[in-house]
LUMVEXRO-424520 format. One record per atom (N, C-alpha, C): x, y, z; residue in one letter. Coordinates in steps of 0.001 Angstrom, whole numbers, padded with zeros to 6 digits, always signed. Layout:
BEGIN
XYZA ...
END
This chain:
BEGIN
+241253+077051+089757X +240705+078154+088962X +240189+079237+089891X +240245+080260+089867X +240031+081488+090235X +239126+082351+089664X +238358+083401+089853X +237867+084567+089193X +237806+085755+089940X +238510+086913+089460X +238734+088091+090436X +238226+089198+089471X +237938+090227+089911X +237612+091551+089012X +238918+092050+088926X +238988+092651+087604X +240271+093767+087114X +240074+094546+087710X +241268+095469+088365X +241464+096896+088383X +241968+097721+087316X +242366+098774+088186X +242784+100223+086809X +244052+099500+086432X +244899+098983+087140X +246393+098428+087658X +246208+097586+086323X +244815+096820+085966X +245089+095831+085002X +244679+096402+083431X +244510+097494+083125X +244133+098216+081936X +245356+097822+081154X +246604+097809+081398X +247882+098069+080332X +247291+095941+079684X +247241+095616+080743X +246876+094317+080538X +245810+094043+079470X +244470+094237+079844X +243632+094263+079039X +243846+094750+077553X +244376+095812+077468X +244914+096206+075802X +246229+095520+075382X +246335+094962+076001X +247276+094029+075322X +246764+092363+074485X +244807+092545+074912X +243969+091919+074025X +243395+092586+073304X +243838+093623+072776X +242585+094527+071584X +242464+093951+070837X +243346+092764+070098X +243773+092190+068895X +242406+090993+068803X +242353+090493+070119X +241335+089337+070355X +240111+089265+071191X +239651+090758+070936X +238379+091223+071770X +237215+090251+070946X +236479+089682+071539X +234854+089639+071116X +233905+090326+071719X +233451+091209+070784X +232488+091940+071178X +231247+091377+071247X +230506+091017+071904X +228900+090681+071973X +227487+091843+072231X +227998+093287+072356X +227387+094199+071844X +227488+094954+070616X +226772+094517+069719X +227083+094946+068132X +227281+096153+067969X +226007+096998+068454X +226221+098329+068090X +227085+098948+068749X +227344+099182+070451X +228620+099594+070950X +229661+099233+070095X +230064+098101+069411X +231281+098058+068996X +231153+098625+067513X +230559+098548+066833X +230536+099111+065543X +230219+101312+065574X +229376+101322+066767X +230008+102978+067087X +231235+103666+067833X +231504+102429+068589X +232661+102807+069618X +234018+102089+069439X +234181+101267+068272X +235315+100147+068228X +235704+099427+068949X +236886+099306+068892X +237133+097629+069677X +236607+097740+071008X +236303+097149+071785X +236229+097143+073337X +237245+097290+074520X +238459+096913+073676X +239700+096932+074332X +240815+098084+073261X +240227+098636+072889X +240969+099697+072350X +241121+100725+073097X +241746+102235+072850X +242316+103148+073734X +240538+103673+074377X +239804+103829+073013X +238726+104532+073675X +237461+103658+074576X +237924+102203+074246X +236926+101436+075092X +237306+101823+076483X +238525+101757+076661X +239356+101597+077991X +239387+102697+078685X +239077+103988+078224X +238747+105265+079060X +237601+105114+079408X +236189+104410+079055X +235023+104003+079734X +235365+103255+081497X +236693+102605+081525X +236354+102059+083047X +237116+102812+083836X +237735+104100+083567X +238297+105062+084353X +237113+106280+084887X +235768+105945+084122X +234629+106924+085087X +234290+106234+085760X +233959+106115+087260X +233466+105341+088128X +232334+105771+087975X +231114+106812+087462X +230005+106682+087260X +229226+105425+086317X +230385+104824+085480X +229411+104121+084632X +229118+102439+085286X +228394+102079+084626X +228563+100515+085235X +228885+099666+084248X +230612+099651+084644X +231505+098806+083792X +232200+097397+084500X +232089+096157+084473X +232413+095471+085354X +232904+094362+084604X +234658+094505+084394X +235386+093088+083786X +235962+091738+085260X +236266+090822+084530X +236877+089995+085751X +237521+089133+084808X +238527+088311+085045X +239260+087381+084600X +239296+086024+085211X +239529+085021+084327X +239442+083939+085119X +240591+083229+085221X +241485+082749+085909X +243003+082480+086046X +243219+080910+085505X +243520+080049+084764X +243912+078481+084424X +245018+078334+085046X +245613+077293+084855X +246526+076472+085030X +247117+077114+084077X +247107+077202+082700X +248336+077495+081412X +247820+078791+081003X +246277+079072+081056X +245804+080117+080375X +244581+080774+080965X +244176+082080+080163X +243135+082921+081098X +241995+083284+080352X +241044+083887+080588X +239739+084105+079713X +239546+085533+080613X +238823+086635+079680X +238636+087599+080831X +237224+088474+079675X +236601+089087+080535X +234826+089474+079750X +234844+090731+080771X +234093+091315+079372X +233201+092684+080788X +231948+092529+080346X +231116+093276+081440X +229678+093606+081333X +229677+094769+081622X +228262+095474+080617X +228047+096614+081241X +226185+096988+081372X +225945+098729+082138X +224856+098441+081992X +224410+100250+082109X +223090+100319+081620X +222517+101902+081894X +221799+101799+083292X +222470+103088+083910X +221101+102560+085223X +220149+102654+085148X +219180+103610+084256X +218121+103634+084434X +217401+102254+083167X +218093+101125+082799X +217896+099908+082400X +217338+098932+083232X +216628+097576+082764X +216088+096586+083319X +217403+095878+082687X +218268+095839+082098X +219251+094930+081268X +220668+095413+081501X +221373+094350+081523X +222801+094366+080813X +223219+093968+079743X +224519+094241+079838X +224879+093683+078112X +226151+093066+078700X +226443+091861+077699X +228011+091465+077669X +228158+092396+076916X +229523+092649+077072X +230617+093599+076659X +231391+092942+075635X +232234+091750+076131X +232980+091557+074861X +233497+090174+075920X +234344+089423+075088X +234789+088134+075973X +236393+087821+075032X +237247+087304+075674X +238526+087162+075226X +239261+086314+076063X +240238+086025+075407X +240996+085791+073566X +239975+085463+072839X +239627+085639+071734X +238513+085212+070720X +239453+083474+070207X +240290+083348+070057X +240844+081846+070137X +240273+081095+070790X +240363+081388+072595X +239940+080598+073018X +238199+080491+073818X +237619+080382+073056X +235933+080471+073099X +235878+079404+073442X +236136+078623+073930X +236110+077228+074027X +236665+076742+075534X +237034+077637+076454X +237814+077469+077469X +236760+076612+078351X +237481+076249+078997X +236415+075383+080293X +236157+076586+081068X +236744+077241+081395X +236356+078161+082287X +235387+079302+081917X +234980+079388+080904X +234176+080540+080313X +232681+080704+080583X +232100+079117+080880X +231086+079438+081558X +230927+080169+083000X +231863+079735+083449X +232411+080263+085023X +232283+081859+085099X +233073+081886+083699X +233350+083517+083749X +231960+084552+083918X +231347+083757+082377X +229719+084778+082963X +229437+084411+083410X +228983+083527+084260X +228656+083286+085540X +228652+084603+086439X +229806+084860+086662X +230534+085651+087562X +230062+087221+087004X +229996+087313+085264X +229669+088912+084696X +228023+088934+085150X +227567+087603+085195X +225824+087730+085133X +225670+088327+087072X +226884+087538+087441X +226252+087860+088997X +226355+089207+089154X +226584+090329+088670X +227687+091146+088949X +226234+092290+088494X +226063+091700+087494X +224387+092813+086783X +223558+092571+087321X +223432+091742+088691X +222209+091122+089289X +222793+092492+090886X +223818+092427+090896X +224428+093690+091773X +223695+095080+091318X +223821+095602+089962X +222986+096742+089524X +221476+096696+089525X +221102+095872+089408X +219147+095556+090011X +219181+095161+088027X +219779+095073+087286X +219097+094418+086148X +218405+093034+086492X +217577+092958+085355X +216809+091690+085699X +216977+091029+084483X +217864+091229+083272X +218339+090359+082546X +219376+090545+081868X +220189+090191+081525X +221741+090316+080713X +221327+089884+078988X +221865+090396+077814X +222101+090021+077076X +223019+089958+076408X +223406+089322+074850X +224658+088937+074189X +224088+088828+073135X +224830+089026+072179X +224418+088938+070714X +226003+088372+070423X +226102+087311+069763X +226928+086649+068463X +226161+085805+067740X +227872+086094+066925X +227359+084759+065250X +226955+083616+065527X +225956+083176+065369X +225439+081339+065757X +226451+080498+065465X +227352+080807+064251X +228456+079620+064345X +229480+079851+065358X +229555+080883+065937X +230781+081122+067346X +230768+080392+068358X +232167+079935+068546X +232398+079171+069489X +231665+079599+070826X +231482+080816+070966X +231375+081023+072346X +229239+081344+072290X +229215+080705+071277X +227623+080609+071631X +227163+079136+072148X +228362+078219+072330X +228054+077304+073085X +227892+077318+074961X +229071+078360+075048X +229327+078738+076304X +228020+079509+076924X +227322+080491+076322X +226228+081303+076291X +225383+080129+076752X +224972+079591+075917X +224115+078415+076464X +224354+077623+077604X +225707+077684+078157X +225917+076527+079088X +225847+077472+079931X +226008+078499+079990X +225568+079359+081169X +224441+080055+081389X +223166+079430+080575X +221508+079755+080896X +221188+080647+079706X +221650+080903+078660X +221499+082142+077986X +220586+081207+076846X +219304+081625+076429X +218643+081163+075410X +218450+082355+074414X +217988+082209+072821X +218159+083134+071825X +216591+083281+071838X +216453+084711+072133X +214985+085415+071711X +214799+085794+070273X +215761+086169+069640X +215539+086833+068212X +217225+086519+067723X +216849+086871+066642X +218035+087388+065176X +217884+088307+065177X +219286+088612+064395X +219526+090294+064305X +220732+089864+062816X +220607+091184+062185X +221784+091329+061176X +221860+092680+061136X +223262+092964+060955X +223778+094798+060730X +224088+094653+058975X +223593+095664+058411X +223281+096344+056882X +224055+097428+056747X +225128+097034+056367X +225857+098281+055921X +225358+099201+054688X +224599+100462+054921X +223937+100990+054237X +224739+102444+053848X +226390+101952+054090X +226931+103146+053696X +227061+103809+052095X +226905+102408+051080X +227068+102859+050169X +225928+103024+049441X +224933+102849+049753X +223404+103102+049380X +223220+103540+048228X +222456+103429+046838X +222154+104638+046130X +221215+105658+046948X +221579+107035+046292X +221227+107780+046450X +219428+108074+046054X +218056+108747+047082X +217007+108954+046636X +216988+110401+046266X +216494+110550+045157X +215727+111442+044292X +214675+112321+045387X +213603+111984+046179X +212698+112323+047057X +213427+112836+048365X +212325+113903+048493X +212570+114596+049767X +212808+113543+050691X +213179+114610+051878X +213249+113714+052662X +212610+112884+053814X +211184+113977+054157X +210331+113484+055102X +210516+112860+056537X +211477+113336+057203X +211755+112978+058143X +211937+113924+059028X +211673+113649+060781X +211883+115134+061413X +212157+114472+062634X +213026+114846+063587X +213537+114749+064752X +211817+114802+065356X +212485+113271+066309X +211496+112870+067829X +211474+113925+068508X +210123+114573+068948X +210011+115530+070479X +209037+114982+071201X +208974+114967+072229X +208581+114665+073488X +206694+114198+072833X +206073+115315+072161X +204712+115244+072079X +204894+113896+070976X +205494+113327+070463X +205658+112302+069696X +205831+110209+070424X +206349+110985+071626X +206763+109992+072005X +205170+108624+072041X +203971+109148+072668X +203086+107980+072606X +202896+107424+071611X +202660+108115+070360X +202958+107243+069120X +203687+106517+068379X +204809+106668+068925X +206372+105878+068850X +206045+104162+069732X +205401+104752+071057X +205465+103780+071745X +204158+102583+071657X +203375+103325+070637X +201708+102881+070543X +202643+101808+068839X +203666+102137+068143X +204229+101827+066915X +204611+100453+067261X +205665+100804+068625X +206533+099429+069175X +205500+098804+069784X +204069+098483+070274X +203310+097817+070411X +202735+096995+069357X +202456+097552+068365X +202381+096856+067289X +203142+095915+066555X +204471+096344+066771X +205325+095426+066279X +206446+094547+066711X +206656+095055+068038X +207601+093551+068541X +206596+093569+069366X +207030+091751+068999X +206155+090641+069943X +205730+090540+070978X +204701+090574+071860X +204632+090754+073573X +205536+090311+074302X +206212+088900+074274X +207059+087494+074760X +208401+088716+074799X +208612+089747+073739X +210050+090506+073931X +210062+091624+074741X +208805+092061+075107X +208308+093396+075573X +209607+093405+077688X +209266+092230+077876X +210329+092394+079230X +211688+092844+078642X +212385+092073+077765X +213406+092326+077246X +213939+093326+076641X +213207+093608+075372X +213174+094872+074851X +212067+095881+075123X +212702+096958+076304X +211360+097856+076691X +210923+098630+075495X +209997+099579+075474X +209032+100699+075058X +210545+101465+074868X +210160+102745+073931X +211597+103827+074085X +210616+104625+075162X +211301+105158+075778X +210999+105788+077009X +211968+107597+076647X +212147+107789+075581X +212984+109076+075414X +212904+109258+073672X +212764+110927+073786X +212101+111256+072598X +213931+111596+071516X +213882+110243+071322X +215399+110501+070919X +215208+109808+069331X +215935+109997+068172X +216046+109261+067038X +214793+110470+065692X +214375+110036+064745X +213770+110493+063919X +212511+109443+063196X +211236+109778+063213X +210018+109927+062560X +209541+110066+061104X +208660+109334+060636X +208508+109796+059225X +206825+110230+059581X +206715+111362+058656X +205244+111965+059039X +204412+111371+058058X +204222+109800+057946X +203472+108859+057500X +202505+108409+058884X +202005+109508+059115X +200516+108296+060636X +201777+107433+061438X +202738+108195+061570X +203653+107506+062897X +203546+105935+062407X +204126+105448+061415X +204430+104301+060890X +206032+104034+060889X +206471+104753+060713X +207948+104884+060312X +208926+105668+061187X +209363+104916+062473X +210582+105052+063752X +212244+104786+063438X +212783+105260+063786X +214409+104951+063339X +215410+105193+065145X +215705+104532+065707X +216303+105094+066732X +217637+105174+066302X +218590+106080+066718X +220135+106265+066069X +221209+106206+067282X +222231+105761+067287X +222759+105285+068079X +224421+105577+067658X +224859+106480+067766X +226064+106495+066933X +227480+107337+067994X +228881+107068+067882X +229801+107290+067945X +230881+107272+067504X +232161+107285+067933X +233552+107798+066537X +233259+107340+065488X +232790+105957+065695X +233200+104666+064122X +232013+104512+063217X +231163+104881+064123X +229930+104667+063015X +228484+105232+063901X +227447+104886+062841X +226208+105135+063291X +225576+103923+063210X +224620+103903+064091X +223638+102324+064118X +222513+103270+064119X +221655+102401+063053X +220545+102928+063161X +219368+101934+063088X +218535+101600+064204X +217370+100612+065030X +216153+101081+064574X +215223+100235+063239X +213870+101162+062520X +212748+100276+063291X +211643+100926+063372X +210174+100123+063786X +209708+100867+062327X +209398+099981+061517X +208337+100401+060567X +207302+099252+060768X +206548+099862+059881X +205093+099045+060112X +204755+098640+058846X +204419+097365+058682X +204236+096445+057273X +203114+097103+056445X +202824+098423+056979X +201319+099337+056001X +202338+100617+055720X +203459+100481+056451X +204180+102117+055249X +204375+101833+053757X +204084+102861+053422X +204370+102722+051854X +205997+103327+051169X +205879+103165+050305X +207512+103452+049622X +208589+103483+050683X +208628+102649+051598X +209727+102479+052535X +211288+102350+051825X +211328+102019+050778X +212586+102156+049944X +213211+103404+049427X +212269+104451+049523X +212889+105597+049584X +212772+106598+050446X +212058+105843+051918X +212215+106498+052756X +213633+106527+053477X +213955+104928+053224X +215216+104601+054207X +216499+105541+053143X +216044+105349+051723X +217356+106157+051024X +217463+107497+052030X +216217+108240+051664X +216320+109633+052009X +217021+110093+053468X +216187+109103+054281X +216741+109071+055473X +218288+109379+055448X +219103+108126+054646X +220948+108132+054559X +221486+109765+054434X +220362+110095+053031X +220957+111381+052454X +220476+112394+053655X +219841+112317+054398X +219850+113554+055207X +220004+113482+056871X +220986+112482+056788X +221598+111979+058093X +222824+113251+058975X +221857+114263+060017X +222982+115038+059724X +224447+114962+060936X +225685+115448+060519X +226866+115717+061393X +227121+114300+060651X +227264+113822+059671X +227569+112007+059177X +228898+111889+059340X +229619+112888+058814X +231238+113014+058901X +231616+111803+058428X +231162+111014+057087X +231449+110039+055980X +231599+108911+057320X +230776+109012+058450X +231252+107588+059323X +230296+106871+058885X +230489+105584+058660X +229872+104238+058127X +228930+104379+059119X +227790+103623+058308X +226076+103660+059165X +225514+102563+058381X +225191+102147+059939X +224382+100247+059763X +222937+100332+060274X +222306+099412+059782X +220715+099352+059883X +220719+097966+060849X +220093+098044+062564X +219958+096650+062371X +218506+096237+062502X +218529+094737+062165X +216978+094602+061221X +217174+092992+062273X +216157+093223+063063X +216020+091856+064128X +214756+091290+063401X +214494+089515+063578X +213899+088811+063081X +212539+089008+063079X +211479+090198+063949X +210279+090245+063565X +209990+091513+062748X +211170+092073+061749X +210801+092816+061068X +212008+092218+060032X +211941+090725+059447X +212926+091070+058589X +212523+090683+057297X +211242+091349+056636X +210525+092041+055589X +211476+092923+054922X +212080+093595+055491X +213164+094805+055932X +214160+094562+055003X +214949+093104+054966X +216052+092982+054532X +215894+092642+052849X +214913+092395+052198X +215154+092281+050687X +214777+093846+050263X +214229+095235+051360X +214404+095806+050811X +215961+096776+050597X +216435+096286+052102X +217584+096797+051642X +218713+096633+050802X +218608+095515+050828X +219038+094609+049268X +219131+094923+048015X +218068+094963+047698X +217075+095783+046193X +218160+097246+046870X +218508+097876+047861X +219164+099170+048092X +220639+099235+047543X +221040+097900+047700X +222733+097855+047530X +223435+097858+048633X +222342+097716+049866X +223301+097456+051220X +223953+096401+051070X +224962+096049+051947X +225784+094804+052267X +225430+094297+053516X +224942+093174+053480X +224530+092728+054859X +225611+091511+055594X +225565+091909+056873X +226550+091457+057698X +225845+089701+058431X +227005+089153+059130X +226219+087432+059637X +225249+087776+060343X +224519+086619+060888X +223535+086604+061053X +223782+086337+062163X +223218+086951+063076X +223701+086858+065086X +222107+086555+065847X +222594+085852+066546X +221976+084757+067636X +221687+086366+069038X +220742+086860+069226X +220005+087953+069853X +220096+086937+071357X +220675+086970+072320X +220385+085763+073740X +220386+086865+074939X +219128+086008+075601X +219397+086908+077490X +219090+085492+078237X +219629+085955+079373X +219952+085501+080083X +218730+085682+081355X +217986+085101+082046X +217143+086010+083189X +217678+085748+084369X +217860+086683+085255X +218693+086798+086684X +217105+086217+087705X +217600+085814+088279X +217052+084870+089464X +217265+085552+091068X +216610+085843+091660X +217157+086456+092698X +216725+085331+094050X +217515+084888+094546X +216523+084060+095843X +216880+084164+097074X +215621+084363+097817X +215451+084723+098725X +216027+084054+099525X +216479+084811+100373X +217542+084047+101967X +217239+083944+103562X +216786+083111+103794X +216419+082918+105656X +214956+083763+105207X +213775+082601+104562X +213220+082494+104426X +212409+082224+105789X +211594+082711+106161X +210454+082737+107186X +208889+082621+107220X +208135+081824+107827X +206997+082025+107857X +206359+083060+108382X +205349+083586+107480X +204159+085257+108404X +203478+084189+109177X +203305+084718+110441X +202433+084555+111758X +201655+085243+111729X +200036+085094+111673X +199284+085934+112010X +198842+086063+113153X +198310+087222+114068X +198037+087788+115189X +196910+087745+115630X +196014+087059+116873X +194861+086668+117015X +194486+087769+118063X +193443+088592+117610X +193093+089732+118629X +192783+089319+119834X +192746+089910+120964X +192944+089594+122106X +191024+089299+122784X +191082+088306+123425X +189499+087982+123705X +188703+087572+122400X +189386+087245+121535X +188847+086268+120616X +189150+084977+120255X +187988+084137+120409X +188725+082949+120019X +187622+082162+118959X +188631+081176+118076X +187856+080811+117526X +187781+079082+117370X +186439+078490+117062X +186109+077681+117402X +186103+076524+116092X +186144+075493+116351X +185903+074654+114749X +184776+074406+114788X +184596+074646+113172X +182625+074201+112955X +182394+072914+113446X +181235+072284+113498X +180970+071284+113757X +179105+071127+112551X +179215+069614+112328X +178220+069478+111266X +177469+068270+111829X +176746+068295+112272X +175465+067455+113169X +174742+067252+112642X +174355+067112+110840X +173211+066476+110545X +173448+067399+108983X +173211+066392+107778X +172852+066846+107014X +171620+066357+106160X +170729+067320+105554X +169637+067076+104867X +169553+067011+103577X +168900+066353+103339X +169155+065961+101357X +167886+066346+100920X +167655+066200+099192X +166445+066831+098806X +164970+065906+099342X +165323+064567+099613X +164600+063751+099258X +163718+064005+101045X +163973+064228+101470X +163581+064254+103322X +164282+063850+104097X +165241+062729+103803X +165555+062005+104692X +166821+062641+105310X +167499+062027+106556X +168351+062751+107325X +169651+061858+107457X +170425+062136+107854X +171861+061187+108380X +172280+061408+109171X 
END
């Protein structure tokens, strides 16, 4: 068995799995489509980004995954893993293995993956160190009824951002705070409810994802999220998903009661990179010159009572 990184040389290759991509970044693939489609595949022709596939060679058959990552991130993401048939390969732990070493190259300090808990390849995840921090489900909230009420919502600016970030303190868990940072960029839309109500948006060709922090004291959140749909702007009728991870999923009977359609239920996993140290050495400390020092010595001790030893 083998594992080598793809080149450009191997792109005609790679799309010749579009058919059997697994994606393990939800929202990339639900804004950007397949992973191995025409437009995934113009992503590893910028050498600015950090895109990094490899394949693993069998005896009869092959397995091949990418990772990717933001630089200014503490994280990576799996990308996608294939043939989706064979999730089951012996070699697949091997493989991330090899994608995890590769994000430990970009200075991330943890990788993640999101699939369906019944997927084959959430066994593999596990056999290669990956434990599940949270759930997640995507809400197709394209066909929504429509709200009656304004809309109350106004694009993030910069003077907004501490209260956004004072919001996500409140509501995901400390234990996720390494994993999932603070937003650090005044990006997504606000409801002018006392900064209760966050939406980050995330969208390209295929769709929009849209990531909410509300807070279990907003009120009429059922027609905030309508209004929100109806005044989603540049929508260009592209399908738009809500995703609703397990410490806010209060969330999901209201979208329900909405007429969303909600999608499986996915296993949220990272992975933590390990870095260890090599030709390990002891510090020597330096004894100033004409000093020396002496060991105590204890010649007698006295107790309360008088007596001596």
């Amino acid at each position: 068995m083998s594992i080598r990184p793809l080149a450009l040389l191997d792109l005609p290759y790679l799309y010749g799995f579009r058919d059997e991509a697994l994606g393990l970044d939800t929202s990339r693939t639900l804004t950007r489509g397949n992973p191995l489609g025409a437009v995934g595949l113009l992503s590893y022709v910028n050498p600015s980004r950090h895109i990094y596939s490899a394949i693993a060679n069998g005896e009869e058959d092959s397995v091949l995954g990418g990772i990717t990552h933001t630089p200014d991130e503490t994280f990576a993401k799996l990308y996608y893993l294939a043939p989706a048939s064979r999730l089951d390969h012996p070699y697949l732990p091997d493989l991330i293995e090899n994608l995890s070493a590769q994000a430990g190259t970009w200075g991330a300090f943890h990788v993640l993956a999101e699939v369906d808990e019944a997927n084959a390849a959430f066994v593999s995840l596990r056999k290669s160190g990956f434990s599940v921090y949270a759930w997640q489900r995507m809400w197709d909230v394209s066909g929504m009824v429509e709200s009656d009420s304004g809309s109350g919502w106004m694009r993030v600016k910069s003077v907004h951002l501490p209260s956004i970030q004072s919001l996500y303190h409140q509501i995901v868990p400390p234990l996720l705070h390494p994993v999932e940072p603070q937003p650090k960029a005044a990006v997504g839309w606000m409801c002018n409810e006392g900064a209760k109500c966050y939406v980050n948006v995330s969208q390209g060709v295929y769709g929009i994802v849209l990531t909410p922090l509300i807070h279990p004291e907003a009120t009429e959140v059922s027609d905030k999220l309508s209004a929100l749909m109806d005044h989603l702007p540049d929508r260009r009728n592209r399908p738009v998903y809500v995703c609703v991870r397990s410490y806010q999923a209060w969330l999901e009977p209201v979208l329900a009661d909405l007429g969303a359609k909600p999608g499986q239920r996915q296993a949220v996993m990272v992975k933590h990179l390990v870095h260890m140290v090599k030709d390990a050495a002891l510090a020597r400390t330096t004894q100033p010159a004409g000093v020396s020092v002496q060991p105590s010595r204890v010649n007698r001790v006295e107790v309360k009572n008088g007596s001596k030893n």
